[in-house]
C-alpha positions as CSV (number, residue, x, y, z in Angstrom):
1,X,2.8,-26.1,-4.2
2,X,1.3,-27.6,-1.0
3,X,-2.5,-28.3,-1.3
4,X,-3.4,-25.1,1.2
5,X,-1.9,-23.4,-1.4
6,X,-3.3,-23.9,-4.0
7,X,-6.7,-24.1,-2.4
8,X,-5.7,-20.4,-1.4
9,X,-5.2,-19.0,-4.8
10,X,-7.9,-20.9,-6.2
11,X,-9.8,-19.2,-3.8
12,X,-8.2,-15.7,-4.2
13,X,-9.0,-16.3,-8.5
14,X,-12.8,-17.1,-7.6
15,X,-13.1,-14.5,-5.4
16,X,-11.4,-12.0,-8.0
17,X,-13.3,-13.5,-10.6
18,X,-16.6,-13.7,-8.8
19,X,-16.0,-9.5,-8.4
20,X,-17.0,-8.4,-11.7
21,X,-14.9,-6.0,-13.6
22,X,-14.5,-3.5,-11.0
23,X,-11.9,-6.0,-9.3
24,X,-8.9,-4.9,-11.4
25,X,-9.2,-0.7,-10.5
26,X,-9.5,-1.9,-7.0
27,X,-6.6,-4.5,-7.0
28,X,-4.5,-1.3,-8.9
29,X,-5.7,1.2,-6.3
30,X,-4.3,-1.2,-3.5
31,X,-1.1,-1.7,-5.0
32,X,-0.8,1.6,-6.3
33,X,-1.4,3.0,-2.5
34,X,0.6,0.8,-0.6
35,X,3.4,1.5,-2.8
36,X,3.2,5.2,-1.6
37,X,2.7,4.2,1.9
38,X,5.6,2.0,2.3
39,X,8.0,4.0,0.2
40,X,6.6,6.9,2.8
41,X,7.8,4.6,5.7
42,X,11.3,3.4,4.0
43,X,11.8,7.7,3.7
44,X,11.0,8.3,7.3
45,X,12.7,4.9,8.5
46,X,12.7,4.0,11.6
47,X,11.1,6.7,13.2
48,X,7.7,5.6,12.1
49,X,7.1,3.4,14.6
50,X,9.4,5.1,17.2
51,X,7.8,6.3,20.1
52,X,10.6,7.6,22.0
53,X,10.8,10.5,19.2
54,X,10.6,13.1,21.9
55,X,13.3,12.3,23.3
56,X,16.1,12.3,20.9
57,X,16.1,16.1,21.2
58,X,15.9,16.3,25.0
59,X,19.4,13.8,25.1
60,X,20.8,15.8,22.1
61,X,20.7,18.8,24.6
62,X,21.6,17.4,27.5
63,X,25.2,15.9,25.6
64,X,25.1,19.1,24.0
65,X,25.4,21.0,27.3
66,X,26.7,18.2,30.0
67,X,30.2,17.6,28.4
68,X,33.6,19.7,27.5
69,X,33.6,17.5,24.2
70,X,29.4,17.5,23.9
71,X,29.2,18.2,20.3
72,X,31.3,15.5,19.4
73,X,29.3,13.2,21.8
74,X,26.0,14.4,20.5
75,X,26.2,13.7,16.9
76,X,28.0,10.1,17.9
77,X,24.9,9.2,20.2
78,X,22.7,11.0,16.9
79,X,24.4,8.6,14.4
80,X,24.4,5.6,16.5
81,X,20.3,5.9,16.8
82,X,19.7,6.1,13.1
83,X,16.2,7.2,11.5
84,X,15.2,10.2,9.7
85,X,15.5,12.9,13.2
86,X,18.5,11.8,13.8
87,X,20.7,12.2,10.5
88,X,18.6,15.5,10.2
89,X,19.6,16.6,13.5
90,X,23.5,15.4,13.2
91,X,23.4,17.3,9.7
92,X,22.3,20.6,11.4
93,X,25.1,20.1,14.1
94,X,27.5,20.0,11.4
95,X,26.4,22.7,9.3
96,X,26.0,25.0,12.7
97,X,30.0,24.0,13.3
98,X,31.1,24.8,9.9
99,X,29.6,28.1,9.2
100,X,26.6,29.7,12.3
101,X,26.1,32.9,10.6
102,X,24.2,31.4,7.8
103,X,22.6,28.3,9.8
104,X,19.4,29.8,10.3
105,X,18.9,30.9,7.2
106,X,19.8,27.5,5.5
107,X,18.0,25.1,8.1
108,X,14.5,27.1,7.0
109,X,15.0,25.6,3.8
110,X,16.2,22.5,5.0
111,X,13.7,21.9,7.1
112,X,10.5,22.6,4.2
113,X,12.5,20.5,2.2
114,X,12.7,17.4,4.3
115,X,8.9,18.3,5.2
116,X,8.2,17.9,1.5
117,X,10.4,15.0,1.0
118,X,8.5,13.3,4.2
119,X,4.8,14.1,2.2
120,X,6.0,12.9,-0.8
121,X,3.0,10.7,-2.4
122,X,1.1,11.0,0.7
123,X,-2.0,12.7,-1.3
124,X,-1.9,9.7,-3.6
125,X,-2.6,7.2,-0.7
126,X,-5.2,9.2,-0.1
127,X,-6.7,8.9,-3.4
128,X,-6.8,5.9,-3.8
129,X,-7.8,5.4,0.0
130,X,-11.0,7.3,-1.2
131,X,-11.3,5.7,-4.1
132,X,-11.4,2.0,-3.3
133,X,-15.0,2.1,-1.5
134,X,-16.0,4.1,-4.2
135,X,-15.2,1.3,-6.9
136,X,-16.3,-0.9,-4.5
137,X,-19.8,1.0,-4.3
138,X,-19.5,1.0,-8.8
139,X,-19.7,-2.9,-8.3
140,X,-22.3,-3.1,-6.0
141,X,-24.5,-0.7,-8.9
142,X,-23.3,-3.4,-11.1
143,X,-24.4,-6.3,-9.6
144,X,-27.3,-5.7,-8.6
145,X,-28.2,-4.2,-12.4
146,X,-26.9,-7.8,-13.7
147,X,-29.2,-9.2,-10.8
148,X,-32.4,-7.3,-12.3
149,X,-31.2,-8.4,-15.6
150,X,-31.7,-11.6,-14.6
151,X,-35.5,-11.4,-12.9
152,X,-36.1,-9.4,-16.2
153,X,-35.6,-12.3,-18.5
154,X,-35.6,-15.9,-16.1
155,X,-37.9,-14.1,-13.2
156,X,-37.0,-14.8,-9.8
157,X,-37.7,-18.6,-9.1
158,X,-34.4,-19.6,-9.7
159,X,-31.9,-18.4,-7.3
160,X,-28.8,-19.8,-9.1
161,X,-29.1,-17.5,-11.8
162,X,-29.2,-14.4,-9.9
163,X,-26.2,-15.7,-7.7
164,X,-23.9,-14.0,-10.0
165,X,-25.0,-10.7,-9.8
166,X,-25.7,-10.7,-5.8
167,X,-21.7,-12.3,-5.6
168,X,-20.6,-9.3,-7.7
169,X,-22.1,-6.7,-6.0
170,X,-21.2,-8.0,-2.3
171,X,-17.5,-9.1,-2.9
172,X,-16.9,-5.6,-4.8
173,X,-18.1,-3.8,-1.9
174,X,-16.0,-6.0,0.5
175,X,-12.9,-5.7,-1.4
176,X,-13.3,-1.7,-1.9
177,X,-13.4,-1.4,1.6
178,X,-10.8,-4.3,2.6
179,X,-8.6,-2.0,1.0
180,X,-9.8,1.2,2.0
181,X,-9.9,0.6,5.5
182,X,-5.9,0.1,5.9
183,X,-4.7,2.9,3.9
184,X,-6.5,5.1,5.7
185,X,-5.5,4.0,9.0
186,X,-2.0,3.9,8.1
187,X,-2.4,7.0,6.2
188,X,-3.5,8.9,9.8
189,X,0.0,7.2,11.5
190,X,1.9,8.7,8.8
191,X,0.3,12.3,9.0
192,X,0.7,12.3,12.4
193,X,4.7,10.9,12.2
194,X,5.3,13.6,9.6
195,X,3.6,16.2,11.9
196,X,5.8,15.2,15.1
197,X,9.0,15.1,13.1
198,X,8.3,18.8,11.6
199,X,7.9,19.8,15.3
200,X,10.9,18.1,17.0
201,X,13.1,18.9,13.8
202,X,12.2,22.7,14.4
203,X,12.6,22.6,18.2
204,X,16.4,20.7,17.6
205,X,17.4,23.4,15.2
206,X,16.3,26.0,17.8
207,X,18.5,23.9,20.3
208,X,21.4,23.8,18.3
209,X,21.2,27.4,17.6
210,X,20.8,28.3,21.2
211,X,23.9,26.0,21.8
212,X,26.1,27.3,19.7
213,X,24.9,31.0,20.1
214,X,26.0,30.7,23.8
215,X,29.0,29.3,22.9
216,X,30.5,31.3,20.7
């Protein structure tokens, strides 16, 4: 271990030390959260940071209804992209080949499905989203009790002694909301990926059924 690194942990122990016991539910609600969020993003895929989304069902319907063979060339441009749309849109085409008069029907509950599939978790970042500045606010109450501890029995002529307290209750704060802040940016992305793919997912199966509707 190079020195920067270990002045880095040494710094991250202080730090966590010099947080009271509040430290350890915030550290868990962190981990705990970002667990959810990125097995939330590894679900969705690539799509989550896509922002071309609107447009994978606008070139499924133009190879849909530009070529002789356009099925075929469809679900090879569909498989070639990747991401969550896509193999939900390929998997529609297929099922919409094999049997139409119950494609409707069976995409409904396809479709709520892969909507819950997508949420899965989701309310659990937001717990601990909410939860983290709240812990955070737990050891500030903290510290500063410790801190009037302190003038209680030494007074307050000597700063060093109350330096303990005051550390507790501003680091707990910070940390709460260091870990807050994050999840519930990345919380609003994933809302609002979920929310697009529900839409374009509905508007392909509507495509696919108008496709095949006419054609047969």
């Amino acid at each position: 271990m190079t020195d920067f690194h270990y002045i880095f942990v040494e710094s991250l122990r202080n730090t966590y030390e010099a947080g009271g016991v509040v430290m350890l539910p915030i550290l868990l609600a962190g981990v705990v959260g970002f667990y959810f969020l990125f097995a939330s993003w590894l679900r969705i895929g690539g799509d989550f940071f896509r922002r071309n989304i609107d447009d994978v069902v606008k070139r499924m319907q133009q190879d849909l209804n530009d070529d002789v063979s356009g099925e075929m060339v469809a679900l090879k441009r569909l498989r070639k992209r990747g991401g969550f749309l896509s193999r939900e849109l390929s998997y529609a085409i297929e099922i919409a080949q094999k049997d139409l008069a119950s494609f409707r029907d069976y995409m409904q509950v396809r479709m709520m499905k892969s909507v819950r599939y997508m949420e899965q978790g989701s309310h659990v970042i937001m717990v601990m989203a909410s939860a983290a500045p709240l812990l955070g606010l737990l050891g500030t109450v903290t510290g500063m009790v410790s801190t009037f501890e302190v003038i209680t029995l030494y007074g307050n002529q000597n700063p060093v002694l109350m330096a303990d307290g005051i550390s507790e209750a501003l680091i707990s704060t910070q940390s709460g909301l260091l870990v807050a802040f994050p999840l519930t940016l990345l919380k609003q992305r994933l809302d609002e990926r979920i929310e697009i793919l529900k839409q374009e997912m509905e508007l392909g199966a509507t495509v696919i059924d108008n496709y095949f509707v006419a054609k047969g």
